[in-house]
C-alpha positions in Angstrom: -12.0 22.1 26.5 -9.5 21.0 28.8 -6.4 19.3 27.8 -7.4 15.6 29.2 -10.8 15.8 26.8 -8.6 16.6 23.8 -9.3 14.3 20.8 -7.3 11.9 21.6 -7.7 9.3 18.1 -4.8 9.8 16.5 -1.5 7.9 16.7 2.5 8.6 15.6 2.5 6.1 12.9 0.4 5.9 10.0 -2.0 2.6 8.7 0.7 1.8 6.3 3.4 1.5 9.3 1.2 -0.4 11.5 0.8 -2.8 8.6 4.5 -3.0 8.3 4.8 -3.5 11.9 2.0 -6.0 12.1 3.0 -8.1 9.0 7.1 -7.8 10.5 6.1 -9.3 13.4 3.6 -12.6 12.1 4.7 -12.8 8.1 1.9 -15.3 7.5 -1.1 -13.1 9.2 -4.3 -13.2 6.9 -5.0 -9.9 5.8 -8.5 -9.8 8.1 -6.2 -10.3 11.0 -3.7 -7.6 10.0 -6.9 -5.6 9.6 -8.3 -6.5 12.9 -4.9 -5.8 15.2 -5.0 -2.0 13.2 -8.3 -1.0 13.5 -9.1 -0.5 9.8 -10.9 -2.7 7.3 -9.7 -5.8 5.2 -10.0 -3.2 1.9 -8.0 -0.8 3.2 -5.3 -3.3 4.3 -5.5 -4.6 0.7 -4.5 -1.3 -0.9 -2.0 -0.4 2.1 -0.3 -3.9 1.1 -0.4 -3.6 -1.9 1.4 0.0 -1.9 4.0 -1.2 0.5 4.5 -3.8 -2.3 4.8 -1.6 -5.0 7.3 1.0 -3.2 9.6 -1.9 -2.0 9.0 -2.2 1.4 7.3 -5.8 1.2 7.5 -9.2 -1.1 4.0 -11.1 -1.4 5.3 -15.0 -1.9 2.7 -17.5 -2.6 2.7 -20.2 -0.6 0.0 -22.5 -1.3 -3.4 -20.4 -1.1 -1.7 -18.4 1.5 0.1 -15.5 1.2 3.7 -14.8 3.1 5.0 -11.3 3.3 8.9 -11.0 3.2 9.7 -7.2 4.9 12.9 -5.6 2.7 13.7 -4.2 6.2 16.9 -1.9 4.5 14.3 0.6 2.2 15.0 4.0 4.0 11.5 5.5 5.5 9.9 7.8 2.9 9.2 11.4 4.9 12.3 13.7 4.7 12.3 13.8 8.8 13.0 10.2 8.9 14.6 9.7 5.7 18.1 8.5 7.1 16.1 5.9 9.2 15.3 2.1 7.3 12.5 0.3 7.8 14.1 -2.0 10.3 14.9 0.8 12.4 11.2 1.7 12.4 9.9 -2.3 12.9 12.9 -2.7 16.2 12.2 0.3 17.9 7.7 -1.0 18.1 9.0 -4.6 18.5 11.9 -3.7 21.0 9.7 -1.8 23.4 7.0 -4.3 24.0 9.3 -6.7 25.8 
């Protein structure tokens, strides 16, 4: 196998970052459409939310029947590698480079 038909399905970040990202950039996204910009199901979203919830990184605020998602951008990230970085440093450097 040459290297241009290497599996080439895997990414940097992991489900729960792109749901950070995704929910950092549109805090009032329904969970199907945070589901539908990563490429996972709506479940999977649920548990991913509700771990990023659990660990910090997220506030779910009621707001109506909707749900908004305040990002506590100053937790640090949770691998040793990154460890001195916050998740704000993570969410700019996604956001910064698409402009």
């Amino acid at each position: 196998m040459d290297e241009k038909s290497a599996n080439t399905n895997w990414t940097f970040l992991t489900n729960h970052g792109h749901v950070l990202i995704c929910l950092a950039g549109d805090s009032d996204l329904r969970l199907r459409d945070v589901a539908e910009r990563v490429g996972i199901t709506e479940r999977a979203v649920q548990r991913i939310v509700t771990d990023l919830e659990e660990a910090g990184y997220i506030e779910r605020v009621k707001e109506g029947r909707r749900n908004h998602y305040k990002i506590i951008s100053s937790m640090p990230l949770r691998h040793p590698v990154e460890a001195h970085c916050h998740a704000d440093d993570l969410i700019k450097m996604v956001t910064t480079a698409k402009h």
